[in-house]
mmCIF file of the N, C-alpha and C atoms, coordinates in Angstrom:
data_MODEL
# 
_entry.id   MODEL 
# 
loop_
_atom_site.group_PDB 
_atom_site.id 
_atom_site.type_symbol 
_atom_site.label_atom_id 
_atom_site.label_alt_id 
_atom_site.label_comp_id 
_atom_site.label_asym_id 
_atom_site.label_entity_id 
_atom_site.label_seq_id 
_atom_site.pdbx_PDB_ins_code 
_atom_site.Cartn_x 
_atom_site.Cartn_y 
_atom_site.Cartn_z 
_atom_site.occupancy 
_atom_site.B_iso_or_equiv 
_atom_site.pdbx_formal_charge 
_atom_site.auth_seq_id 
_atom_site.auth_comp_id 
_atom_site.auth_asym_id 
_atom_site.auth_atom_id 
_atom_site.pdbx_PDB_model_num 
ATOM 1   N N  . UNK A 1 1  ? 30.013 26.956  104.530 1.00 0.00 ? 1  UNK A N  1 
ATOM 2   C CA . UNK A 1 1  ? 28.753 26.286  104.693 1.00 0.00 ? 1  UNK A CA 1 
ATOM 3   C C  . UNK A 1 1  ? 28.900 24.855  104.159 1.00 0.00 ? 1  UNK A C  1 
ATOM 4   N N  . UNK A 1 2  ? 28.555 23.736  105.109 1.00 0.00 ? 2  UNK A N  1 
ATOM 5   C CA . UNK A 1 2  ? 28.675 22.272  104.608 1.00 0.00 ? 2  UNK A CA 1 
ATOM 6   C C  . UNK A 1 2  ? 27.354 22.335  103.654 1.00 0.00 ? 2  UNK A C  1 
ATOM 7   N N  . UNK A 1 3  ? 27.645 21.054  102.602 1.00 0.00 ? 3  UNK A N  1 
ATOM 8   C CA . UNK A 1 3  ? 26.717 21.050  101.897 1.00 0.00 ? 3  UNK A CA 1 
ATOM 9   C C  . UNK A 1 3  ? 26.104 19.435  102.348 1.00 0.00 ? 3  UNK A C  1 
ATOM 10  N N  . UNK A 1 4  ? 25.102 19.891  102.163 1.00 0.00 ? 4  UNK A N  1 
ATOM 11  C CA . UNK A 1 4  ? 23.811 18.249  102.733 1.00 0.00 ? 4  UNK A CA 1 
ATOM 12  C C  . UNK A 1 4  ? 23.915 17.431  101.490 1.00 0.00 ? 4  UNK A C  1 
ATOM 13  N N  . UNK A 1 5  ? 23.373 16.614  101.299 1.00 0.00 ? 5  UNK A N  1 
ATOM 14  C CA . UNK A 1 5  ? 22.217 15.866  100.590 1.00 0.00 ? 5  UNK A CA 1 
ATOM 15  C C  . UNK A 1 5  ? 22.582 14.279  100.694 1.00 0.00 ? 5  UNK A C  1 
ATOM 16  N N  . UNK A 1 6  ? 22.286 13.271  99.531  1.00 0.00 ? 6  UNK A N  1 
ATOM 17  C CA . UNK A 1 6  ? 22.253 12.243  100.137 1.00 0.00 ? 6  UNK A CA 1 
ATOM 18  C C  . UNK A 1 6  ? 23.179 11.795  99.351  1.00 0.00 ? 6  UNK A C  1 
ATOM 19  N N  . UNK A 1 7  ? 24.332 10.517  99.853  1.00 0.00 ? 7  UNK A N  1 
ATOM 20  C CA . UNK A 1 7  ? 25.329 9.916   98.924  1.00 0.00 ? 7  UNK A CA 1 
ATOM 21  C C  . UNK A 1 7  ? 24.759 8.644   98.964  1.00 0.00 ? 7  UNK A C  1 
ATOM 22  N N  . UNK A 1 8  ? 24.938 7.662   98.182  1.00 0.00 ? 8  UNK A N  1 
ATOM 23  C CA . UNK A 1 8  ? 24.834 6.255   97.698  1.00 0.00 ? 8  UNK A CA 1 
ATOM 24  C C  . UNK A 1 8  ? 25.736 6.019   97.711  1.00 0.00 ? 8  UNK A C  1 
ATOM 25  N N  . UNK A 1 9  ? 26.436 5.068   98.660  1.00 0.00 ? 9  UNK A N  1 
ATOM 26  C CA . UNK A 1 9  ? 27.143 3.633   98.266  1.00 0.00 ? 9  UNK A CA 1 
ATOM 27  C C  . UNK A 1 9  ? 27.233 2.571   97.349  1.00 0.00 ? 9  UNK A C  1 
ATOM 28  N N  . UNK A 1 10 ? 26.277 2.971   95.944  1.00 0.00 ? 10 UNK A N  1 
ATOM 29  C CA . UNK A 1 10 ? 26.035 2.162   95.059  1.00 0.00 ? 10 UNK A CA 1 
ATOM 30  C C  . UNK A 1 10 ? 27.161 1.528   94.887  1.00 0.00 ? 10 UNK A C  1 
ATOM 31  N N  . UNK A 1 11 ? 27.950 2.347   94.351  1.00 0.00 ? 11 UNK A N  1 
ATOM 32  C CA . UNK A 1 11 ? 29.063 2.438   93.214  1.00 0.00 ? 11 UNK A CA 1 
ATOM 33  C C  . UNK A 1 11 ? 30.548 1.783   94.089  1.00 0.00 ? 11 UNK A C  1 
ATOM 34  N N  . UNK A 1 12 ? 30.313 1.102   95.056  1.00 0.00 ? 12 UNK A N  1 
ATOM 35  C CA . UNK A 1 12 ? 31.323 0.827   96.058  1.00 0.00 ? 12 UNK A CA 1 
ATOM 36  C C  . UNK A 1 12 ? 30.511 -0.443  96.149  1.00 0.00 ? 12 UNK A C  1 
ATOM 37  N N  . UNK A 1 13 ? 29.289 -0.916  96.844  1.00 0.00 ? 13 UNK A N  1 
ATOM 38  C CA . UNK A 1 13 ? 28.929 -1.635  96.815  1.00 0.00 ? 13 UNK A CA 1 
ATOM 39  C C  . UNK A 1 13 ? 29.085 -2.759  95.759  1.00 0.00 ? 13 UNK A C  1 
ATOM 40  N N  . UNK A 1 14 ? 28.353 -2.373  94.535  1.00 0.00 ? 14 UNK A N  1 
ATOM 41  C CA . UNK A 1 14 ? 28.644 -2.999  93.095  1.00 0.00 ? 14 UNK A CA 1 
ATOM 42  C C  . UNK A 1 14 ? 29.589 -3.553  92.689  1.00 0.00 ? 14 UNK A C  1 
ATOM 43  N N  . UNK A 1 15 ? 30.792 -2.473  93.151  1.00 0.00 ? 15 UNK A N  1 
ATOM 44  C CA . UNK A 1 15 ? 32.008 -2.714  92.471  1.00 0.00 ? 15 UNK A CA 1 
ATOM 45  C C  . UNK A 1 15 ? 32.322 -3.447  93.471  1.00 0.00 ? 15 UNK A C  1 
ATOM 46  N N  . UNK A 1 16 ? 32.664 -3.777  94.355  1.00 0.00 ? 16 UNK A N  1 
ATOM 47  C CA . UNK A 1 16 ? 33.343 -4.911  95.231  1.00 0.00 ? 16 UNK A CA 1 
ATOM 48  C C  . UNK A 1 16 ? 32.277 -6.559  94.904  1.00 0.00 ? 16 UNK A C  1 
ATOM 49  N N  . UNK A 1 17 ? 31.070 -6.357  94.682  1.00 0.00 ? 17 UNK A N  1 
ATOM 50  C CA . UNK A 1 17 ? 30.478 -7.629  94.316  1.00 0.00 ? 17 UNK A CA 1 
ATOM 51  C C  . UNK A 1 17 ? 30.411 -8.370  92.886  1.00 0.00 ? 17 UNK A C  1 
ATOM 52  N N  . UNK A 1 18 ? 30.921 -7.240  92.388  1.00 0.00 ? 18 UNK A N  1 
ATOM 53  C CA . UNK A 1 18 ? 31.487 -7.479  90.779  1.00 0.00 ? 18 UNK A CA 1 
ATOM 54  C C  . UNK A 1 18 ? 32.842 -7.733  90.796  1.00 0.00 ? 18 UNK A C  1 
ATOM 55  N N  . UNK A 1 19 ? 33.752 -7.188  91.616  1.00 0.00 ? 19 UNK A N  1 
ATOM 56  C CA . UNK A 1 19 ? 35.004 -8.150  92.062  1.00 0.00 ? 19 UNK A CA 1 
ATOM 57  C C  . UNK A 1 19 ? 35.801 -8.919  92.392  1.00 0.00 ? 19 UNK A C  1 
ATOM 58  N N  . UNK A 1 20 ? 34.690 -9.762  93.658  1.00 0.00 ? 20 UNK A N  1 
ATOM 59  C CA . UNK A 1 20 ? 34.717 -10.995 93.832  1.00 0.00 ? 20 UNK A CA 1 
ATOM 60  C C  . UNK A 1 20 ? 34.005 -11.874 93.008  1.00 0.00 ? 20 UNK A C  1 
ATOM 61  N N  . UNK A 1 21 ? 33.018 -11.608 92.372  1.00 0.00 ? 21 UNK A N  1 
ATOM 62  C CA . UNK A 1 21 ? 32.926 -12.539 90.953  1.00 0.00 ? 21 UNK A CA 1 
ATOM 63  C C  . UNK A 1 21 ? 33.833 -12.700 90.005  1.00 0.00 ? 21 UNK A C  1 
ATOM 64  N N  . UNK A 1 22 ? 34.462 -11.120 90.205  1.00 0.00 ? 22 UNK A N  1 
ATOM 65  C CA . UNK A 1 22 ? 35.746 -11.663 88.928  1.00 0.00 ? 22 UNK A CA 1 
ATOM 66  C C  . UNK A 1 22 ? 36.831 -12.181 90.000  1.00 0.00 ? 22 UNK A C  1 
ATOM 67  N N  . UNK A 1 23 ? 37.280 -12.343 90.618  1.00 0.00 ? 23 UNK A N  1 
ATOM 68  C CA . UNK A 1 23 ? 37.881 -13.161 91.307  1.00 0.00 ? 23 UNK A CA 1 
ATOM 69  C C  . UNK A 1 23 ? 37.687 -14.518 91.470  1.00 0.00 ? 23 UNK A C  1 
ATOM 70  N N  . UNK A 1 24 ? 36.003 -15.076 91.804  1.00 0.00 ? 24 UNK A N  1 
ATOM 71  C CA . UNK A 1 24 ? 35.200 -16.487 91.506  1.00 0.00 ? 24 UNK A CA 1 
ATOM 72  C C  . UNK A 1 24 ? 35.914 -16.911 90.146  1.00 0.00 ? 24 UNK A C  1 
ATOM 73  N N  . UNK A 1 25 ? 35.824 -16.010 89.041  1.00 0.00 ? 25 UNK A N  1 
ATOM 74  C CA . UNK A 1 25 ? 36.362 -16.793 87.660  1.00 0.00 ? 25 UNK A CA 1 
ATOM 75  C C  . UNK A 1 25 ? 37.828 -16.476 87.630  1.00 0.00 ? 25 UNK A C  1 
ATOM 76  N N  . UNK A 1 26 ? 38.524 -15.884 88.458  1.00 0.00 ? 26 UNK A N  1 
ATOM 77  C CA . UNK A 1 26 ? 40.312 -16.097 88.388  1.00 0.00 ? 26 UNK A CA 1 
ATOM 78  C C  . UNK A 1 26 ? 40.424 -17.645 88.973  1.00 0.00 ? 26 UNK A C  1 
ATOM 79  N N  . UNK A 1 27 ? 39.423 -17.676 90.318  1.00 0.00 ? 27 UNK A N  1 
ATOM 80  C CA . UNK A 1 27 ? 40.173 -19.486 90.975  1.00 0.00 ? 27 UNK A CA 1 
ATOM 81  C C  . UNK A 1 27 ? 39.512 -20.460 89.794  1.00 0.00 ? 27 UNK A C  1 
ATOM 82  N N  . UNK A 1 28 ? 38.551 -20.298 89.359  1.00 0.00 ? 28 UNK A N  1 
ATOM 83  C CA . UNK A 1 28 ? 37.651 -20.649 88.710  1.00 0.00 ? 28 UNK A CA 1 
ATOM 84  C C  . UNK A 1 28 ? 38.521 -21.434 87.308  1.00 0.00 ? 28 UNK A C  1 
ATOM 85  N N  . UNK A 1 29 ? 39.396 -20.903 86.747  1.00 0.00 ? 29 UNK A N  1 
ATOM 86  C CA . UNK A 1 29 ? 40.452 -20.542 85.617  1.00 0.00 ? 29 UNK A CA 1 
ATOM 87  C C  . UNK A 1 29 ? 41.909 -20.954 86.252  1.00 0.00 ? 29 UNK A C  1 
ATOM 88  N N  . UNK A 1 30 ? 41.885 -20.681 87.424  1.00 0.00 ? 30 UNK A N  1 
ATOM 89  C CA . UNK A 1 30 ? 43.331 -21.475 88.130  1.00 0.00 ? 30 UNK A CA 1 
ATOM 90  C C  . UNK A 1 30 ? 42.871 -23.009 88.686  1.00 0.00 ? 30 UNK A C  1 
ATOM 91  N N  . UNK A 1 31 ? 41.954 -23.099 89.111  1.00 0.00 ? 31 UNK A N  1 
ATOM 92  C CA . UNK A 1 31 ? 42.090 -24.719 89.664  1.00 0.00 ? 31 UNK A CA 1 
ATOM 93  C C  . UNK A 1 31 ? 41.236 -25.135 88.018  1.00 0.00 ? 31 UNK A C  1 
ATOM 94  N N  . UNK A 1 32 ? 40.764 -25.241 87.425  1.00 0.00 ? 32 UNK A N  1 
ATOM 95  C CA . UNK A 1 32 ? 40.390 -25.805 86.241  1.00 0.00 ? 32 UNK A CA 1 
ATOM 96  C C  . UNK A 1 32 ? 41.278 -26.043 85.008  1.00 0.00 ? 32 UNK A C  1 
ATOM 97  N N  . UNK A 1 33 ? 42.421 -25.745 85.535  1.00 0.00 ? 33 UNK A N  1 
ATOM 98  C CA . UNK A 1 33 ? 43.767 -25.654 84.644  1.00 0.00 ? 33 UNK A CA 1 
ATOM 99  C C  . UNK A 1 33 ? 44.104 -26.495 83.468  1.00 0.00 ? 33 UNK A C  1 
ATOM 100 N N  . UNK A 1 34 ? 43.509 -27.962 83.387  1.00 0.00 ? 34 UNK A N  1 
ATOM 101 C CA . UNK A 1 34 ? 43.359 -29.001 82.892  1.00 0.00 ? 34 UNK A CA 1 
ATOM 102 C C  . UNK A 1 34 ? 42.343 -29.224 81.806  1.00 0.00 ? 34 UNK A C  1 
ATOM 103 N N  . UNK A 1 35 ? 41.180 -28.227 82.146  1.00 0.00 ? 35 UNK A N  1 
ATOM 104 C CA . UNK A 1 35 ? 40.057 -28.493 81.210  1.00 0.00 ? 35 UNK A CA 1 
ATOM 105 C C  . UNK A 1 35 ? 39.942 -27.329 80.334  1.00 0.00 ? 35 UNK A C  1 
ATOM 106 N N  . UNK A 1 36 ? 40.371 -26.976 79.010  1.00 0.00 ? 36 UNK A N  1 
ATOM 107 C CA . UNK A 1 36 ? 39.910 -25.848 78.711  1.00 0.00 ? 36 UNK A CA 1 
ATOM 108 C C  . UNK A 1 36 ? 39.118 -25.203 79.023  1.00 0.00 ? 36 UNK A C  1 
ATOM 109 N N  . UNK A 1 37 ? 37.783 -25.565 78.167  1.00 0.00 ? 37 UNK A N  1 
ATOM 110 C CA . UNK A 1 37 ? 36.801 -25.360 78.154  1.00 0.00 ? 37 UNK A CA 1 
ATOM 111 C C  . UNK A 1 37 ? 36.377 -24.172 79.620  1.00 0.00 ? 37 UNK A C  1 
ATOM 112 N N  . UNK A 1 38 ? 37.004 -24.941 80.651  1.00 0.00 ? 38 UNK A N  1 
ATOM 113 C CA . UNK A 1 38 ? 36.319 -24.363 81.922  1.00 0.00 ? 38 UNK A CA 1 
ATOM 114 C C  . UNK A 1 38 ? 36.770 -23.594 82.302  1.00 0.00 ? 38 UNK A C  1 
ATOM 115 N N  . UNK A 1 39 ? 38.236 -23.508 81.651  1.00 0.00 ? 39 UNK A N  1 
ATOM 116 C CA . UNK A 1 39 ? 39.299 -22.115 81.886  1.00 0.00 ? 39 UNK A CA 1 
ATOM 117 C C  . UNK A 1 39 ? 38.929 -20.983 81.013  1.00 0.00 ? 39 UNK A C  1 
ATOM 118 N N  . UNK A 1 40 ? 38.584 -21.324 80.130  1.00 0.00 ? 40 UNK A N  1 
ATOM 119 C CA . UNK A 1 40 ? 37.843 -19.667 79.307  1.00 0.00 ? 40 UNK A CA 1 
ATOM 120 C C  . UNK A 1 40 ? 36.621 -19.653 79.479  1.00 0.00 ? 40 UNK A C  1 
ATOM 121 N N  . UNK A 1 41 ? 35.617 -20.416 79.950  1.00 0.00 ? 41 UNK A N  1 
ATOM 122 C CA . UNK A 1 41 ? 34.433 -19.601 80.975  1.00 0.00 ? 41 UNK A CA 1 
ATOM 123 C C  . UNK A 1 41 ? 35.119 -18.985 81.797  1.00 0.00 ? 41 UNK A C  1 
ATOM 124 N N  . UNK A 1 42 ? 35.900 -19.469 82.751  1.00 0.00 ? 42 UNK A N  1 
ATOM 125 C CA . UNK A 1 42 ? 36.404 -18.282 83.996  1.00 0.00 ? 42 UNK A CA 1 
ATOM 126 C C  . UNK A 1 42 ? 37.003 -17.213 83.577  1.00 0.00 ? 42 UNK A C  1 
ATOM 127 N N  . UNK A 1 43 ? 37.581 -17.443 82.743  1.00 0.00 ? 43 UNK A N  1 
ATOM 128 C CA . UNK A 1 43 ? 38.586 -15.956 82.088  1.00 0.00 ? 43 UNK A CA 1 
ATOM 129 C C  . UNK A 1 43 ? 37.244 -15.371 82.107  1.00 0.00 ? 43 UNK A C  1 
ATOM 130 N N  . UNK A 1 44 ? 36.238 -15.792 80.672  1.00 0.00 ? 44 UNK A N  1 
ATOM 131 C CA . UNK A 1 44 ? 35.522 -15.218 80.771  1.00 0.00 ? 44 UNK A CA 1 
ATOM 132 C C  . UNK A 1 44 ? 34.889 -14.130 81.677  1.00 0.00 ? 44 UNK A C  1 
ATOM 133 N N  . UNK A 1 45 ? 34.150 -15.462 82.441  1.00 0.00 ? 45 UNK A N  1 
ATOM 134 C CA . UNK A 1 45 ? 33.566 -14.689 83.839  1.00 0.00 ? 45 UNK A CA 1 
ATOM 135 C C  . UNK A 1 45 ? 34.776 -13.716 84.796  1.00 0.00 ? 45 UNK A C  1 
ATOM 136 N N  . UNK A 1 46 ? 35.739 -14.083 84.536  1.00 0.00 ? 46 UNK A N  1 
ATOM 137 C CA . UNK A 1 46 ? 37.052 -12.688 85.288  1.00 0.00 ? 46 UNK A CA 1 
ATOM 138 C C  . UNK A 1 46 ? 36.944 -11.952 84.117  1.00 0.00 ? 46 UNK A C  1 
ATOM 139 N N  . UNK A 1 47 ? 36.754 -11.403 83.237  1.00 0.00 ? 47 UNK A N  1 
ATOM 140 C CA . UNK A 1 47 ? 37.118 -10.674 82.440  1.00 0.00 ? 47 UNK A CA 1 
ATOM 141 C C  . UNK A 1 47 ? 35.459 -9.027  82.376  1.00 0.00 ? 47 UNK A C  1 
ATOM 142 N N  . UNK A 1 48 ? 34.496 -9.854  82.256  1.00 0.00 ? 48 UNK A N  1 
ATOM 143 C CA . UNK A 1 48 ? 33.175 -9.505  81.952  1.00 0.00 ? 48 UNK A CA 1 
ATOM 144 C C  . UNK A 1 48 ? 33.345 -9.392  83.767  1.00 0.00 ? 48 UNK A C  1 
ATOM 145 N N  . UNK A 1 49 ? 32.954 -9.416  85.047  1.00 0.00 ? 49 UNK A N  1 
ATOM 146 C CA . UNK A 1 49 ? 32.866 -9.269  85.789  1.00 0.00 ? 49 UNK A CA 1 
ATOM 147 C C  . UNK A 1 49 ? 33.810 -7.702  86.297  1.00 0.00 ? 49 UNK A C  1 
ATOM 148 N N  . UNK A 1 50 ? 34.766 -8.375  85.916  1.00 0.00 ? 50 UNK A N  1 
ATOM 149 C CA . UNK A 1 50 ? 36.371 -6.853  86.043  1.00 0.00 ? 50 UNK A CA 1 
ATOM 150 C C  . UNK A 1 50 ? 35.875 -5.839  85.242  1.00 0.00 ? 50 UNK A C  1 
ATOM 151 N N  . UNK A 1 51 ? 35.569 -5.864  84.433  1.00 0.00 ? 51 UNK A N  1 
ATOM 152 C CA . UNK A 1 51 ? 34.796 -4.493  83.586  1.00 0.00 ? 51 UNK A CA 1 
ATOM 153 C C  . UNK A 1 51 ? 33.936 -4.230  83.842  1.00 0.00 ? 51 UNK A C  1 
ATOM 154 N N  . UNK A 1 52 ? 33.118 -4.758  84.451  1.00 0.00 ? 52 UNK A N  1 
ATOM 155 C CA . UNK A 1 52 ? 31.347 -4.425  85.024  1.00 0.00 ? 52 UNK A CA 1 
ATOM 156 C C  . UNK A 1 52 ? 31.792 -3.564  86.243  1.00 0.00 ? 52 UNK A C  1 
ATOM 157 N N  . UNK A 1 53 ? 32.868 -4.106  86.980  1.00 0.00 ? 53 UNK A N  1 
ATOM 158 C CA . UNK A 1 53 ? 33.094 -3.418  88.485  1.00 0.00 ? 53 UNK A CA 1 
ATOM 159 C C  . UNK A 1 53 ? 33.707 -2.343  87.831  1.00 0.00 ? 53 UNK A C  1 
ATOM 160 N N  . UNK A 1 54 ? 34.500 -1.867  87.149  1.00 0.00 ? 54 UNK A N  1 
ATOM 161 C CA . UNK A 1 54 ? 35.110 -0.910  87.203  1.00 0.00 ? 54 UNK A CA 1 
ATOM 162 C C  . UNK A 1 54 ? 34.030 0.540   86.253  1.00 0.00 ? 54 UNK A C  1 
ATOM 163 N N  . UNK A 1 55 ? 33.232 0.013   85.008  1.00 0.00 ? 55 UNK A N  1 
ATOM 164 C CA . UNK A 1 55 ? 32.171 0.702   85.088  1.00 0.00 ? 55 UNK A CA 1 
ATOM 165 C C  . UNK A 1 55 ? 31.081 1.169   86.231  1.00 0.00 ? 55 UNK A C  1 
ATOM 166 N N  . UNK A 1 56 ? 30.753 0.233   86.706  1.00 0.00 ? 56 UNK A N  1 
ATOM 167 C CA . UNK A 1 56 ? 30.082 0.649   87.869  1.00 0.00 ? 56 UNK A CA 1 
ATOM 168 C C  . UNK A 1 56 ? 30.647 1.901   88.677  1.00 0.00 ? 56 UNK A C  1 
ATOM 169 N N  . UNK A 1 57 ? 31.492 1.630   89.160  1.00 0.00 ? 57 UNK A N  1 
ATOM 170 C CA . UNK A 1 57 ? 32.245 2.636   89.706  1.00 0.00 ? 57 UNK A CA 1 
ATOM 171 C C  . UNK A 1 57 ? 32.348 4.200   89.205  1.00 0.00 ? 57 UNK A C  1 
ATOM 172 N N  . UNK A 1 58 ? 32.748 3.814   87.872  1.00 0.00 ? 58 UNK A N  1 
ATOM 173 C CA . UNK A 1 58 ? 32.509 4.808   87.302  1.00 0.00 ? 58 UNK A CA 1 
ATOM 174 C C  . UNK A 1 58 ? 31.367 5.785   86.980  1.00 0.00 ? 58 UNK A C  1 
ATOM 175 N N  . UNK A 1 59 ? 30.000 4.851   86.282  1.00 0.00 ? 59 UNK A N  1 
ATOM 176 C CA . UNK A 1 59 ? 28.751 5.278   86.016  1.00 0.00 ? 59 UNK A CA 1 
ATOM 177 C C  . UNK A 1 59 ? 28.079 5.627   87.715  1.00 0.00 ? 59 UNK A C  1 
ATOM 178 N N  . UNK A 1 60 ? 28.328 5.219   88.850  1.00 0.00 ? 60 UNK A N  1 
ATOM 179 C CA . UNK A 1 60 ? 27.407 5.742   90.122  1.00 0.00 ? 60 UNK A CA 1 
ATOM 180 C C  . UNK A 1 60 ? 28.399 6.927   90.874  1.00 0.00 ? 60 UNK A C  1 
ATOM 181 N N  . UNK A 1 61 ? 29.124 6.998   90.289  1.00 0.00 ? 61 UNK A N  1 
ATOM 182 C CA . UNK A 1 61 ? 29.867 7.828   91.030  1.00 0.00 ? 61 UNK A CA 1 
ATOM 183 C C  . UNK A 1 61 ? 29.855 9.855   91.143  1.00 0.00 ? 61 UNK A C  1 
# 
């Protein structure tokens, strides 16, 4: 007997838009190469973004 009910794409969704943000702060951190400052916001933002996606994933799943 198949079983019904409903699945969410949350957790796929999320995580790929939390990915390319952490990706936004990898170029973000590669072409800013010159300015500190602007290279550890992007780490930053790659770092905090990469863990959000991969929780996500985890917590909707």
């Amino acid at each position: 007997m198949a079983e019904t009910g409903l699945q969410s794409d949350k957790s796929l969704g999320l995580g790929l838009v939390f990915g390319v943000v952490a990706i936004i702060g990898a170029l973000v951190m590669f072409i800013a190469s010159a300015d500190q400052l602007t290279t550890g916001w992007g780490f930053a933002l790659a770092m905090i973004a990469g863990s959000i996606a991969v929780a996500v994933i985890h917590i909707f799943s």
